[in-house]
C-alpha positions in Angstrom: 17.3 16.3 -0.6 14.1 17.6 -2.0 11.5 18.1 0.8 8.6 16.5 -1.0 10.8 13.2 -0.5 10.9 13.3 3.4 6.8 13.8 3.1 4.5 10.8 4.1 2.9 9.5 1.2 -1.2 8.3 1.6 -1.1 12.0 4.4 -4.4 13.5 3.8 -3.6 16.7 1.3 -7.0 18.6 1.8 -10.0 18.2 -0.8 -8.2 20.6 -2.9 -4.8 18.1 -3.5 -7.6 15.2 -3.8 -9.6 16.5 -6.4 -6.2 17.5 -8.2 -5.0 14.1 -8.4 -8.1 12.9 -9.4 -7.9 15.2 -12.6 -4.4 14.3 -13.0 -4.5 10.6 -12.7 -8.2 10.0 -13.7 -9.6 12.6 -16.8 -6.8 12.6 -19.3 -7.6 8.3 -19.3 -11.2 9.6 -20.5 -9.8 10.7 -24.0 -6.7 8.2 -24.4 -4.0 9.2 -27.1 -4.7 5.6 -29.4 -7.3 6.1 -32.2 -8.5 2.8 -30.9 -9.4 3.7 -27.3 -11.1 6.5 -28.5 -13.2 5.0 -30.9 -14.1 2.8 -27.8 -14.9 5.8 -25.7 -16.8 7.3 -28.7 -19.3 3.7 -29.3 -19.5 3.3 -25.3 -21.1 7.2 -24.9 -23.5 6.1 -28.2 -24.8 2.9 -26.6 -25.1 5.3 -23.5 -27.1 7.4 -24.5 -29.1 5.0 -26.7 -29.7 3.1 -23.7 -30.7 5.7 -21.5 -32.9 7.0 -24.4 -35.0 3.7 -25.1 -35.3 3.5 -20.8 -37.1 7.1 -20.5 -39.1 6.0 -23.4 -40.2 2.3 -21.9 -43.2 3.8 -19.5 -44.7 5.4 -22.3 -45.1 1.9 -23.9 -46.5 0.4 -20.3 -49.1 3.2 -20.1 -50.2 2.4 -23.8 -50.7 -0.9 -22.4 -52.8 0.1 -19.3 -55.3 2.7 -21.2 -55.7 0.1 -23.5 -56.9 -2.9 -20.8 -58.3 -0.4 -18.5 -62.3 -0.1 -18.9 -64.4 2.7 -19.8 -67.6 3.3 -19.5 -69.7 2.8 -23.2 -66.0 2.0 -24.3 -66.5 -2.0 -24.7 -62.8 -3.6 -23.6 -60.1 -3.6 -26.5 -58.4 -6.5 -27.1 -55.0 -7.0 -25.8 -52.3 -4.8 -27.4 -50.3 -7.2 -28.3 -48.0 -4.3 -30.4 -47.5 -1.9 -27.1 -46.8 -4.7 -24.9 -44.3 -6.4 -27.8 -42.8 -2.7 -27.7 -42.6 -2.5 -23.8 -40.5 -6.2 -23.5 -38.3 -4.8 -26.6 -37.9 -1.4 -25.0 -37.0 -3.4 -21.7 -34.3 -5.7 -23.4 -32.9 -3.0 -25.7 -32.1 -1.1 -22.6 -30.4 -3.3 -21.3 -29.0 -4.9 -24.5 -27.5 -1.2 -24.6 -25.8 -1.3 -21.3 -24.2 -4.6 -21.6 -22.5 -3.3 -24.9 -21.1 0.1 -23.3 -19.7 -2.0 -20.5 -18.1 -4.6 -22.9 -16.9 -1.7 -25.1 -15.7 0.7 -22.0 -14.0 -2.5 -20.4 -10.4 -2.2 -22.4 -10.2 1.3 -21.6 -11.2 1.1 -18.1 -8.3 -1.9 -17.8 -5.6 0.4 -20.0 -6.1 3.1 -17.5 -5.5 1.1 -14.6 -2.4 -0.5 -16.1 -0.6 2.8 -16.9 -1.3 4.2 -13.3 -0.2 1.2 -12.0 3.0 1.0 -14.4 3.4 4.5 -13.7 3.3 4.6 -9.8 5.7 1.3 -9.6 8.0 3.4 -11.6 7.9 5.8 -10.1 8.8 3.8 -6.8 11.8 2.8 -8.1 12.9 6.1 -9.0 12.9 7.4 -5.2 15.7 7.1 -3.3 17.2 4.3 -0.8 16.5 6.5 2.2 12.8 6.8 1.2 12.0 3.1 1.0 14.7 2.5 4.0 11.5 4.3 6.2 8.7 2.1 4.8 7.0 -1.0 5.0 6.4 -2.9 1.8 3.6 -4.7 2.3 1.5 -1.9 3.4 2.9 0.2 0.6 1.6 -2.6 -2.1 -1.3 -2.8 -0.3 -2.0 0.7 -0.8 -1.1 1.1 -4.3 -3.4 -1.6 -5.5 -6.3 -0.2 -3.9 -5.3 3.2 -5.5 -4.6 2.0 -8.7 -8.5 0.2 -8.5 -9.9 3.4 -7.5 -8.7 5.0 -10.8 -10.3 2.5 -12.9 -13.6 2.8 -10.9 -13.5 6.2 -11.2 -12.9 6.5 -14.4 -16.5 4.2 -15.1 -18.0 6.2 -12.8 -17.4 10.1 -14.4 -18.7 8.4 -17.6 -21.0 5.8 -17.6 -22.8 6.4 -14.0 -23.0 10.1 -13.1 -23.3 10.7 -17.0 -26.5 8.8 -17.5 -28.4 9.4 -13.8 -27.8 12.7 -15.0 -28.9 13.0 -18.6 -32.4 10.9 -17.1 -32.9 13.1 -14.3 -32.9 15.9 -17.6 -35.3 13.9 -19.6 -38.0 12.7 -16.6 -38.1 16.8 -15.4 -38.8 17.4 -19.1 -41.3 14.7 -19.3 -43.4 15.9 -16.3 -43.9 19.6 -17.0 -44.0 18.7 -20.5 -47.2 16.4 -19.6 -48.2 17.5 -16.1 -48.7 19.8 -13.5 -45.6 21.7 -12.3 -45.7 20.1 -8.9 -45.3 16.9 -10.6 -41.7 17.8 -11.6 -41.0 20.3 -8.4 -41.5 17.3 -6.0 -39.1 15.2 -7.7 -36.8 17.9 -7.9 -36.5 18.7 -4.5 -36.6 15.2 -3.1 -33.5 14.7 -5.8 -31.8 17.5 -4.2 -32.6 16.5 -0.5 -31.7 13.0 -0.9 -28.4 14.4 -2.8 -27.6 16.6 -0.2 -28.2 14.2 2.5 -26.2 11.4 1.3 -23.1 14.1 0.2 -23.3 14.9 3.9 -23.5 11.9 5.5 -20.9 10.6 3.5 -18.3 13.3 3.9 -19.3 12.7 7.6 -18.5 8.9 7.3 -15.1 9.3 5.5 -12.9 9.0 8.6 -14.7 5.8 9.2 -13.2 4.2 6.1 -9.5 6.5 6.2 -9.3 4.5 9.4 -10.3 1.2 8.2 -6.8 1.6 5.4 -5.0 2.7 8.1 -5.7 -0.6 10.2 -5.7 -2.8 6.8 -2.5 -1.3 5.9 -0.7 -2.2 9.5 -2.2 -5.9 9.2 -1.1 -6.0 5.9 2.4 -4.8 6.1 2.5 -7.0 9.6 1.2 -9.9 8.0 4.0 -9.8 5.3 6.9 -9.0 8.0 5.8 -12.5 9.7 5.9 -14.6 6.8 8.8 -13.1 5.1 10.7 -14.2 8.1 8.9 -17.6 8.6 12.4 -19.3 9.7 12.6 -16.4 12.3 9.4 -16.8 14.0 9.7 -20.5 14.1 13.5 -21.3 15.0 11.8 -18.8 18.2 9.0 -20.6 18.5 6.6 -17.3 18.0 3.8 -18.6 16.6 1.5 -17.4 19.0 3.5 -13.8 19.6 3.0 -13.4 15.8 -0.9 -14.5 15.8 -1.4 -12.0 19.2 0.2 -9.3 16.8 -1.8 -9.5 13.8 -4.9 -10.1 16.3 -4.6 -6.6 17.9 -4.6 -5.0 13.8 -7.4 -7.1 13.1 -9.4 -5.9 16.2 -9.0 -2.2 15.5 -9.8 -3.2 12.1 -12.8 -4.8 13.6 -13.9 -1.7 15.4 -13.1 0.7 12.9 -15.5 -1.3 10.7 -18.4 -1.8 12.5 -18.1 2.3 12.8 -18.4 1.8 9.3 -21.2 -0.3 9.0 -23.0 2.1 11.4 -22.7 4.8 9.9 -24.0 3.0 6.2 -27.1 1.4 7.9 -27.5 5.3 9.3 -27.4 6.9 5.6 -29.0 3.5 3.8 -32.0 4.0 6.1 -32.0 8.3 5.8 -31.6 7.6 1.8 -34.8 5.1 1.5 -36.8 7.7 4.2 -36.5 10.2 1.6 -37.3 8.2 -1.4 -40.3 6.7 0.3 -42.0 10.0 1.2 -41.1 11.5 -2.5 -42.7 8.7 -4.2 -45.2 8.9 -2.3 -46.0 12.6 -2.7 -45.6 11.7 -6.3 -48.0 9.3 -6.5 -50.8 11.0 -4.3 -51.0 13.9 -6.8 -51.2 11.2 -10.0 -54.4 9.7 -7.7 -55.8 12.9 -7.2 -55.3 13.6 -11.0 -57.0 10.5 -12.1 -60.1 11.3 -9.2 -60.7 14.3 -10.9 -60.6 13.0 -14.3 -57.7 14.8 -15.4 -55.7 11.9 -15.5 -55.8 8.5 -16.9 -54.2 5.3 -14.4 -52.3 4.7 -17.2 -50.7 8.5 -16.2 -50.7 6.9 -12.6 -48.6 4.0 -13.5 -46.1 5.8 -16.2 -45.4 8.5 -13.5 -44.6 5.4 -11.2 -42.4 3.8 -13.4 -40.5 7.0 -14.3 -39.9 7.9 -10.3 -38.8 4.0 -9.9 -36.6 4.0 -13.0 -35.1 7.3 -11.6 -35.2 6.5 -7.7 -33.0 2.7 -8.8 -30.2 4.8 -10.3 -30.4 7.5 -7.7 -30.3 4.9 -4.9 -27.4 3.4 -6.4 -26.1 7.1 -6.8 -25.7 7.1 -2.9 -23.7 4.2 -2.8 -21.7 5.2 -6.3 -20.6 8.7 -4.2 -19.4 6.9 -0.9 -17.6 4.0 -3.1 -16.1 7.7 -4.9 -15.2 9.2 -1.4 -13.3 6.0 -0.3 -11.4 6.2 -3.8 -10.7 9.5 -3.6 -9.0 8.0 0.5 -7.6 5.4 -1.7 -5.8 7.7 -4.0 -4.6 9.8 -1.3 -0.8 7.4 -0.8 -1.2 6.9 -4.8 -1.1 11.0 -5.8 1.1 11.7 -3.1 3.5 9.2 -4.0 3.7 10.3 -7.4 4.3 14.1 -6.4 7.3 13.2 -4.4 10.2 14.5 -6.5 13.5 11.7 -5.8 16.3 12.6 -3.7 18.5 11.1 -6.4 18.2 12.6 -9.7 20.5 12.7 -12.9 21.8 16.0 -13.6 20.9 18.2 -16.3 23.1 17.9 -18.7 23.8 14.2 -17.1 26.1 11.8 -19.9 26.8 8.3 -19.9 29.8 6.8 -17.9 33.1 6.8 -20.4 34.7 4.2 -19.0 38.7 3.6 -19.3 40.0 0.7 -16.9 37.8 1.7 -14.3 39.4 3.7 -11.3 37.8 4.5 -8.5 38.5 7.3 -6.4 36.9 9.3 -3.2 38.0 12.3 -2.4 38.0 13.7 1.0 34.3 12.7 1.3 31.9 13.8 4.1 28.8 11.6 4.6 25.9 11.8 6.9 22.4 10.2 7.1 21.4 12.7 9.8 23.3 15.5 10.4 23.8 14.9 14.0 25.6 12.5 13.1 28.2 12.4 10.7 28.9 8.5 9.1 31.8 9.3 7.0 34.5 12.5 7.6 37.4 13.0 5.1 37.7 9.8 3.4 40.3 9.4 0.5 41.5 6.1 -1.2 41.9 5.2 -4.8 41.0 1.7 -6.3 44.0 1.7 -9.9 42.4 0.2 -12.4 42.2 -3.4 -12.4 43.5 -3.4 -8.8 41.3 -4.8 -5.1 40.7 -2.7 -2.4 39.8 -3.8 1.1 38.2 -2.1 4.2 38.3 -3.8 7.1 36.5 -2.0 10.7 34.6 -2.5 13.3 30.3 -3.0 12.7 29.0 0.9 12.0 32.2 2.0 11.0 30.8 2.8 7.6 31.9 0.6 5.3 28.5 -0.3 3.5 28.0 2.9 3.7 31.0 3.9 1.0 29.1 0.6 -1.3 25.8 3.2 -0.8 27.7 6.2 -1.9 29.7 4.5 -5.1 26.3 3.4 -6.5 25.0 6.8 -5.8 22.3 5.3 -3.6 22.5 8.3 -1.5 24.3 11.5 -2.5 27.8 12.6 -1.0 27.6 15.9 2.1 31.1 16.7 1.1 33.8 15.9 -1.4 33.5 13.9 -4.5 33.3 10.0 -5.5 34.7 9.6 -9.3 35.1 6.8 -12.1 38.2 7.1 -14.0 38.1 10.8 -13.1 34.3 11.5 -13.8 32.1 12.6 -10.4 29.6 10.0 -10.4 27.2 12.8 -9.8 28.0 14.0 -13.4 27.1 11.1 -15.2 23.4 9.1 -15.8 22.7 6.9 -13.0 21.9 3.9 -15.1 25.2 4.2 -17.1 27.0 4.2 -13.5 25.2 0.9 -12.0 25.9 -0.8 -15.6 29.7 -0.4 -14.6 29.5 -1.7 -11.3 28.7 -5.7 -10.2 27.7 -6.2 -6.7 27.6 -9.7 -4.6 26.2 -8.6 -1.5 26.2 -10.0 2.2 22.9 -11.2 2.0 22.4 -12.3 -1.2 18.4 -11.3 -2.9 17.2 -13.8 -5.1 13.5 -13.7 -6.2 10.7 -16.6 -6.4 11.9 -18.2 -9.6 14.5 -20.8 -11.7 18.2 -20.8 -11.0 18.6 -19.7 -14.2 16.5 -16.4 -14.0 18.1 -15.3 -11.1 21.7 -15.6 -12.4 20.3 -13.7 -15.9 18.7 -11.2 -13.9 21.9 -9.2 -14.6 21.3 -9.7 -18.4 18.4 -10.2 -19.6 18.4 -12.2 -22.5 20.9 -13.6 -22.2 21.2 -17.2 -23.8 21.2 -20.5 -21.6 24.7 -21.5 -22.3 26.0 -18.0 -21.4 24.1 -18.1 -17.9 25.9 -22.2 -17.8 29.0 -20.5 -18.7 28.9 -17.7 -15.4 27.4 -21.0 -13.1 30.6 -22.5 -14.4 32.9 -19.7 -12.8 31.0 -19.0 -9.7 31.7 -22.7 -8.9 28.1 -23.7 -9.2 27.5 -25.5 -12.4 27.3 -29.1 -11.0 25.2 -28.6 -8.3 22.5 -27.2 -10.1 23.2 -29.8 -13.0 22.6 -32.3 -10.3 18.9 -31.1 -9.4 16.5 -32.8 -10.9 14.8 -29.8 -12.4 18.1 -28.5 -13.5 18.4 -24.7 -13.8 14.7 -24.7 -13.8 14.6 -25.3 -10.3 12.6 -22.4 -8.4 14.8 -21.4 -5.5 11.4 -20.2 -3.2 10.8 -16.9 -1.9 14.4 -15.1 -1.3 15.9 -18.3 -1.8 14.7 -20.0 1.2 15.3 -23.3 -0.7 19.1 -22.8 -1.2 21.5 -22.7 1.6 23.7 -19.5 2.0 26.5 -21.1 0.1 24.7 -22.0 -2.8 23.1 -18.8 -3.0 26.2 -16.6 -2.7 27.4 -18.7 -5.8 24.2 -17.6 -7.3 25.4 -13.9 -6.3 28.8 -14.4 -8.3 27.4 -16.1 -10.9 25.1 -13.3 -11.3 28.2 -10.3 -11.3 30.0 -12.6 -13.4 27.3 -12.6 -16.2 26.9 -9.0 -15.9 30.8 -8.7 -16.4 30.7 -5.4 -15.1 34.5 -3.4 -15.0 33.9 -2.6 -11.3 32.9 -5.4 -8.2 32.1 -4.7 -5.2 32.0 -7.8 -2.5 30.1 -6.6 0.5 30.7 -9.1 3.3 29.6 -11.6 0.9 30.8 -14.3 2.8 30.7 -13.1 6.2 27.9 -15.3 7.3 29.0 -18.1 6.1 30.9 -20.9 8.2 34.7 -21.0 7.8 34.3 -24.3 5.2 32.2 -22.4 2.9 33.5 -19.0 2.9 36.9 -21.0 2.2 35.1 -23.2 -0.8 33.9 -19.7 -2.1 36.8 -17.8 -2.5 38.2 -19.3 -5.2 35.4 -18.7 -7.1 35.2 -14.7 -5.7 38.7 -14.5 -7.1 37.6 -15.6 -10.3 34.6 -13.3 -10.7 37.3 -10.6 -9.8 39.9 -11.2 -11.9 41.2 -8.2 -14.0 38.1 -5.9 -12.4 38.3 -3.0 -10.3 37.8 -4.2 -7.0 36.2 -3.3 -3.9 36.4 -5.4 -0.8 34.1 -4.9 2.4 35.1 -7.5 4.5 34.5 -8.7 8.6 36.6 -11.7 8.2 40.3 -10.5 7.3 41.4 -13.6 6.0 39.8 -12.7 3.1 41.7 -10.1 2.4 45.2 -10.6 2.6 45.9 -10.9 -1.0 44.3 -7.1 -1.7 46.5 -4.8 -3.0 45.5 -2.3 -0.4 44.0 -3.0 3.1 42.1 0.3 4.7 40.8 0.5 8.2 38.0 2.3 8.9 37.1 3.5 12.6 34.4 6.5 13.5 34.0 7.1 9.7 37.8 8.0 9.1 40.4 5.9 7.5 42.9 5.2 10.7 45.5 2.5 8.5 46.3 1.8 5.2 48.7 -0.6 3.3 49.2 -4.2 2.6 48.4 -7.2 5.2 52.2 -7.8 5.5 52.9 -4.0 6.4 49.9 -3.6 8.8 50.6 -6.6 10.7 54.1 -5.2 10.8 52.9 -1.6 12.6 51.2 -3.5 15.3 48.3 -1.0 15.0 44.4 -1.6 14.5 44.7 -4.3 12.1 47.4 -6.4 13.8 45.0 -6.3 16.8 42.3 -7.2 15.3 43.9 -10.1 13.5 45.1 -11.3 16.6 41.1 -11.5 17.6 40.7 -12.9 14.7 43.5 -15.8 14.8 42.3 -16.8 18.2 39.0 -17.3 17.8 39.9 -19.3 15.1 41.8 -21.4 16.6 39.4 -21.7 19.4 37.0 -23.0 17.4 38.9 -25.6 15.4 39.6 -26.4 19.1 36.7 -26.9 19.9 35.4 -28.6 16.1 38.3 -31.2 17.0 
């Protein structure tokens, strides 16, 4: 298996991985391959710099305004400038006029991004192996991705539209004021820039772990959270209610903790950041007054250096909280980046071809499985399923008969020997060409929140209403669902909950049977189902199987008597082979666990009676 898949995804990879994903996931969205999109980016940077432009030139208006009303001496008062202060409201509104339209221009791009990465990631999520996702919890993995996947959109406004412009006027107001005034003008608000830049990169780097730790503790309440109400029937036939709630309240009071850390350490670097604007401005402003005092300056000087210094202070304040909203993204795309460097354990070969199917024989060959090495799972196992033929295994729980399902699919790759379709190692051939060949009805049946008839054309999509009748019709399940009020329109709930495990078993076949795949595999699909049921269902099982290649797992042997080979499985090798009449007739494994079997059975009608 590669190594990068047994890596935990989200695991801080140093500010040198960080800033790598961020280039990687972030800056080619910046210049997008459509024409369209980047005659978007191109009109958003216009109205960007338009509207920074028209706000560096707004004070100039205002101090028009001031030496015009301000009294001098033999100068009798003007009258009121009605053109500077016209200028001064347009100037206002056009800035913002500007903004508003590189926003509403920037937004489709800004979305697009965001939908690729989070396209991209999902796919990518499905692309890792069984084992990977075996060692994870979803709901904290979806948590994290949508956070991620947020971050790269804010991001990708903020390297253009909000460092770009606090930037480019930070250029023009240092122009301005040596251009106009003293030096010192221009070195004061330089180094109170710098100080308040430095302070608030520090401070935040310093408050990082705060917010790391508040994911950590949102992603355990999260994934919790979801583990409780995914098994709602669980937590209530045991009456844990109150286990459940003490539970989630021990997340949400390190959350609690690890946020008021948080909140600390903001009111620390909110109050730091407004220290050092305070004492530039007023440094600033104390060497206007001195200006004006000596006649050197005009108060209209006084109040256009204000407004520049507040027009440049509003975006620089906002530039502290725009870098600790880009160090929690840059957190937040930790579990996204690494996610998408893991390479999956499961990859097509090469020179991979699709499946060339001819009747559909399966065969394993002397195979050797283990999910740790320690301890081996499967150890020189050999059977072949003829074309058109059932197989059964029969064993004890952990014998590793779900385990053989994992490695036909290719959900996890063989340690020795070779699994083949009509004579083709399933290594050798694409993975989706191999899972198109095989149907699958599994023990406990997956069915997502929507209609009867999605579900059962989940294994075709597209496929037409009367087909989808057509399967319902041989999985035995047609009337019932005709007999709904809502018909096949009827949404089954989350996994099904609102179908008993009967009716969504028939779901199962009706599902395989609409795929009408050469190769079924029935893994304990109706071993937890009462006698009645699994009885009612097997008619319909040996309809879906007719004339397939067939795989049997099975607990309950009564299922599979009519198989065309029976094989027992004990401590991963295959101890007994051969029909049910033949087995029963060694007096081996199989006959003894019949015997189990029988009795129990008849203990129960016993007891039913």
């Amino acid at each position: 298996m590669q190594t990068g898949e047994r890596g935990v995804a989200g695991q801080p990879a140093g500010e040198s991985g960080t800033y790598r994903r961020l280039v990687q996931l972030v800056l080619p969205h910046l210049w997008p391959r459509e024409p369209r999109l980047r005659a978007m980016v191109v009109l958003a940077a216009i109205a960007m710099v338009a509207g920074k432009l028209v706000t560096v030139a707004t004070p100039f208006a205002l101090k028009g305004v001031v030496d015009a009303l301000a009294p001098r001496e033999g100068v009798p008062l003007e009258a009121v400038p009605l053109a500077l202060l016209l200028a001064y409201g347009a100037a206002r509104l056009g800035g913002t006029l500007f903004n508003e339209l590189r926003d509403a221009v920037f937004a489709r791009v800004a979305e697009r991004a965001g939908r690729r990465v989070a396209l991209r990631a999902y796919e990518h999520l499905f692309a890792l192996s069984l084992r990977w996702h075996l060692e994870r919890r979803t709901g904290e993995l979806a948590r994290a991705i949508g956070r991620g996947v947020q971050a790269v959109g804010f991001m990708l406004h903020t390297a253009l539209f909000t460092m770009g412009p606090v930037i480019l006027e930070l250029a023009l107001v240092l122009g301005i004021l040596l251009w106009r005034y003293p030096p010192s003008f221009a070195i004061v608000t330089l180094v109170t820039v710098a100080v308040y830049a430095a302070f608030t990169i520090a401070t935040t780097e310093w408050r990082t772990r705060f917010r790391r730790e508040m994911n950590e503790k949102d992603n355990e309440f999260s994934a919790q959270a979801v583990d409780g109400l995914i098994n709602y029937e669980i937590v209530k036939a045991f009456g844990n209610e109150a286990f459940e709630a003490r539970r989630l309240d021990r997340s949400l009071a390190a959350y609690e903790d690890a946020a008021v850390k948080s909140q600390a350490s903001l009111s620390f670097l909110n109050a730091g950041q407004a220290a050092i604007i305070a004492v530039g401005v007023t440094a600033v402003m104390t060497l206007a007054a001195r200006g004006v005092v000596a006649g050197e300056l005009t108060v209209g000087d006084v109040v256009l250096v204000n407004a520049f210094l507040l027009q440049l202070y509003l975006p620089l304040n906002f530039l502290g909280v725009l870098y600790r909203e880009l160090r929690q993204s840059l957190t937040d795309l930790e579990l996204v980046g690494g996610l998408l460097e893991l390479e999956p354990e499961i990859r097509d070969a090469p020179d991979a071809r699709p499946l060339r199917l001819a009747g559909g024989e399966v065969r394993f060959e002397r195979v050797r499985f283990a999910y740790d090495p320690r301890r081996p799972i499967l150890e020189d196992v050999s059977f072949t399923i003829p074309a058109g033929r059932k197989v059964a295994i029969v064993g004890a729980s952990g014998a590793g008969k779900s385990t053989i399902v994992r490695l036909l699919f290719r959900f996890f790759e063989v340690t020795g020997g070779a699994v083949l379709i009509d004579g083709q190692d399933v290594r050798s051939v694409s993975q989706a060409s191999l899972r198109a060949a095989i149907g699958l009805v599994p023990q406990d049946t997956v069915l997502f929140n929507d209609t009867i008839a999605a579900n059962i054309g989940y294994a075709r999509p597209g496929a037409s209403r009367a087909e989808i009748e057509a399967a319902a019709k041989v999985a035995q399940i047609h009337d019932f669902v005709a007999s709904l009020p809502q018909g096949y329109e009827t949404v089954v709930g989350e996994r099904g909950l609102k179908l008993s495990g009967g009716e969504k078993q028939r779901v199962a076949i009706a599902r395989v049977v609409l795929k009408n795949p050469p190769i079924l595999v029935l893994d304990e699909a109706t071993s937890a189902l009462d006698t009645l049921t699994e009885r009612q269902l097997q008619a319909a099982l040996e309809d879906a199987a007719r004339g397939r290649t067939t795989l049997v797992i099975a607990h309950r042997l009564s299922t599979v008597v009519d198989a065309d080979e029976i094989l027992v499985l004990e401590g991963g090798r295959i101890v007994e082979r051969g029909r049910h009449e033949q087995l029963l007739a060694r007096r081996g494994r199989y006959a003894a666990l019949w015997a189990r079997q029988h009795e129990t059975a008849l203990a129960e009608a016993a007891e039913a009676g």
